[in-house]
C-alpha positions, -999 to +999 in steps of 0.1 A: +234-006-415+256+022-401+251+041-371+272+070-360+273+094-327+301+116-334+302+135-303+271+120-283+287+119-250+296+146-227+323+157-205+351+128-210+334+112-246+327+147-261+353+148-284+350+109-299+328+090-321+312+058-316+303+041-350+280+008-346+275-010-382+265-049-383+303-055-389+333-039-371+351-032-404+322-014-417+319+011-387+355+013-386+352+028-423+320+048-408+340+065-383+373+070-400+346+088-428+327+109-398+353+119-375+386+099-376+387+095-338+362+074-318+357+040-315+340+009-344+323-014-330+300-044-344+264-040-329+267-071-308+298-053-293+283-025-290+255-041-268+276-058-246+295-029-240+264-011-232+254-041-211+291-040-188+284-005-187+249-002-172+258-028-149+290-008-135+266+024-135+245+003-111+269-010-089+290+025-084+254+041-079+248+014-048+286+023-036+274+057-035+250+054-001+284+034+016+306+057+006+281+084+021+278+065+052+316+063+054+320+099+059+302+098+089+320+076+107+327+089+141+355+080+165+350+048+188+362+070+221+365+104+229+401+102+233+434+117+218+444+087+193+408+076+188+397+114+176+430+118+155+431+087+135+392+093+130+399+129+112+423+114+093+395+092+077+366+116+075+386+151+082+380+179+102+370+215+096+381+223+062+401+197+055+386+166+041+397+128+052+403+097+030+365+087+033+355+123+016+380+113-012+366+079-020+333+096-017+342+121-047+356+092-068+326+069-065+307+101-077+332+107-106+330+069-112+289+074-115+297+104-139+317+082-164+297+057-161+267+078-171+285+092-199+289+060-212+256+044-209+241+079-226+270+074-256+264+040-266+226+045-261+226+075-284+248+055-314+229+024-306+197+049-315+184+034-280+159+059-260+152+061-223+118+072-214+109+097-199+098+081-167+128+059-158+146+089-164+124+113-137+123+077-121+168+075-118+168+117-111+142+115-080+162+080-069+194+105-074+182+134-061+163+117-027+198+103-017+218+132-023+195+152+001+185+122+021+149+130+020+136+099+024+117+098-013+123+068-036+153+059-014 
């Protein structure tokens, strides 16, 4: 059994195939068939792949509400050096501080991460319902607004 998802992902993936088969040399002559670029892997692979990369979706989704915090950080005294080196972490005005970087990269982390999860789900021929999917978009939603639902 051969499974292909030439172009499943999105942004970063949307260009390569993942072909799963019950043998890597079989998806490897699946893919090279389909698309010529992407990656054959044996369904076990495939799952633990899948597995690593749920499991770093999770953990850069629970970074996210640090990293928030981070950015809020506010200067232990109201005085010159306190205030300065304090920008320098979060920023000031326009211009944005370390904190606000690492902020940006843990969201780009959750993108890839994402992208990922939905490739190998998609050549696995795995679905997400509908309602952990509402349920992971309210989660997302309530802490990017900090509205207090389902956070």
């Amino acid at each position: 059994m051969t499974q292909s998802a030439s172009g499943a992902g999105v942004g970063w993936l949307s260009n390569l195939g993942f072909a799963i088969a019950d043998d890597a040399k079989a998806a490897s002559a699946n893919l090279s068939a389909t698309s010529g670029q992407g990656f054959a892997l044996s369904r076990d692979d495939a799952m633990s792949m899948l597995n690593v990369a749920r499991q770093a979706r999770s953990h850069f989704t629970e970074m996210r509400t640090i990293a928030y915090k981070l950015t809020r950080v506010t200067a232990p005294a109201d005085d010159p050096g306190s205030n300065s080196y304090n920008d320098g972490l979060v920023g000031s005005g326009q211009r944005q501080g370390a904190f606000a970087a690492g902020s940006r990269n843990v969201e780009q982390m959750i993108k890839y991460s994402e992208d990922l999860v939905h490739s190998l789900e998609k050549a696995l021929g795995i679905t997400v319902t509908s309602d952990e999917t509402a349920a992971a978009g309210l989660k997302t939603t309530a802490q990017d607004t900090k509205t207090g639902f389902a956070g």
